[in-house]
C-alpha positions as CSV (number, residue, x, y, z in Angstrom):
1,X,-39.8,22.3,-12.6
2,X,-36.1,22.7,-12.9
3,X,-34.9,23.2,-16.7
4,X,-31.6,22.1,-16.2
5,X,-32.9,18.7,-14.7
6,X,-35.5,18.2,-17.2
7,X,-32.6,18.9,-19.9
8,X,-30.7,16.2,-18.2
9,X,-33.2,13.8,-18.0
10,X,-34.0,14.2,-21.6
11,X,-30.3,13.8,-22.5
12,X,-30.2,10.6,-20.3
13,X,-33.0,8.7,-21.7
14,X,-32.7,9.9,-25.8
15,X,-28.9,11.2,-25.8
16,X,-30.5,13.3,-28.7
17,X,-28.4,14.6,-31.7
18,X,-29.7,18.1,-31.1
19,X,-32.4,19.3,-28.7
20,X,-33.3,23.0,-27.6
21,X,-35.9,23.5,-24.6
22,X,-37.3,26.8,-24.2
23,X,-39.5,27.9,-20.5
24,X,-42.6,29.0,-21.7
25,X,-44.0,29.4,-18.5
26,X,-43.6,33.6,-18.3
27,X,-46.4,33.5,-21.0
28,X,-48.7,31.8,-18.8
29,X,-48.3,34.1,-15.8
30,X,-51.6,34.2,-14.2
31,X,-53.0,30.6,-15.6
32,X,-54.0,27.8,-13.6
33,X,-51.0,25.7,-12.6
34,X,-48.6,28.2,-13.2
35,X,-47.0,29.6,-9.8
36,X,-43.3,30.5,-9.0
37,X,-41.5,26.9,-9.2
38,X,-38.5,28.1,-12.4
39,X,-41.0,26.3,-15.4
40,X,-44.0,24.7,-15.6
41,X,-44.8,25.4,-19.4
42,X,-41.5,24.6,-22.3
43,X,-41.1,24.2,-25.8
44,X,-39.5,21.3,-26.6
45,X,-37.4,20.5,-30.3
46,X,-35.6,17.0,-30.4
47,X,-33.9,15.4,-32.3
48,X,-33.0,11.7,-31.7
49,X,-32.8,8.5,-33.8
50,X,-35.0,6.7,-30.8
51,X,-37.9,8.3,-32.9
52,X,-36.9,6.1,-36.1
53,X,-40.0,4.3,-37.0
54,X,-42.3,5.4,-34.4
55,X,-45.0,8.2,-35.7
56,X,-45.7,11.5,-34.1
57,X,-48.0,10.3,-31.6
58,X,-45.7,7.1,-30.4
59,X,-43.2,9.8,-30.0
60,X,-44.7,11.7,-27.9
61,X,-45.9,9.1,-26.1
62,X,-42.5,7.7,-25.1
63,X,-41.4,11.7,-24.1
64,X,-44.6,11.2,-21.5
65,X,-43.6,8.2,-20.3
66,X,-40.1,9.5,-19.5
67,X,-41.7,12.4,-17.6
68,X,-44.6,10.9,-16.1
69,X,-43.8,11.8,-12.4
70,X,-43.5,15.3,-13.5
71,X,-46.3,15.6,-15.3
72,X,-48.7,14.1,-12.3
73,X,-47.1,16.7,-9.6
74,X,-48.6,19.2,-11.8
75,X,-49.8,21.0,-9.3
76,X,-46.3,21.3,-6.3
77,X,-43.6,21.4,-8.2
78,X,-44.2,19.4,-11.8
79,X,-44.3,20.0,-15.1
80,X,-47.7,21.6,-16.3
81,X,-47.2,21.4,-20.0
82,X,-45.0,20.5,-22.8
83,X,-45.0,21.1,-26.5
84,X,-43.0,19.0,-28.5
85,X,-41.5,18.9,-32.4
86,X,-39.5,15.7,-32.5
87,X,-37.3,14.3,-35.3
88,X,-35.0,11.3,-36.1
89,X,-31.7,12.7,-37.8
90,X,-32.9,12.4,-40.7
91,X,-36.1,14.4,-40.9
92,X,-34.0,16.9,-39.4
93,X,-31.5,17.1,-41.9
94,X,-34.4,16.8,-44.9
95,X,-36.4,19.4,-42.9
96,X,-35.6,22.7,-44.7
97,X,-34.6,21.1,-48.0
């Protein structure tokens, strides 16, 4: 999976406040579904007021939805796994405080 395209995509659909996505997938060298493709295991922090109201799970729920197709080509060229840490602006802000 191409970071860069899943970045935009992400941006697209949530136009997050802040969001940092990190390839994991160099930890997972030698795991099923891993293979030389540029990710297909990232860290994902968001931050985006389309979480407002919705609880962790709903959250990432709607992050799924947006990458289903990626998620089912698991296996060529898709997206193998994704953690995920999402906040609306203000959980963000009240996060450390």
């Amino acid at each position: 999976m191409n970071q860069k395209a899943l970045e935009q995509k992400l941006q697209a659909a949530f136009q997050p406040f802040w969001m940092a996505l990190e390839n994991e997938s160099h930890l997972h060298a030698g795991h099923a579904g891993v293979e030389e493709r540029g990710g297909s295991h990232f860290n994902l922090v968001m931050v985006s007021n389309q979480f407002e109201g919705l609880n962790r799970v709903a959250r990432q729920r709607k992050v799924y939805e947006l990458l289903s197709t990626e998620m089912e080509n698991k296996n060529r060229e898709g997206l193998h796994a994704l953690r995920m840490k999402l906040y609306t602006e203000q959980e963000w802000q009240n996060k450390d405080s």
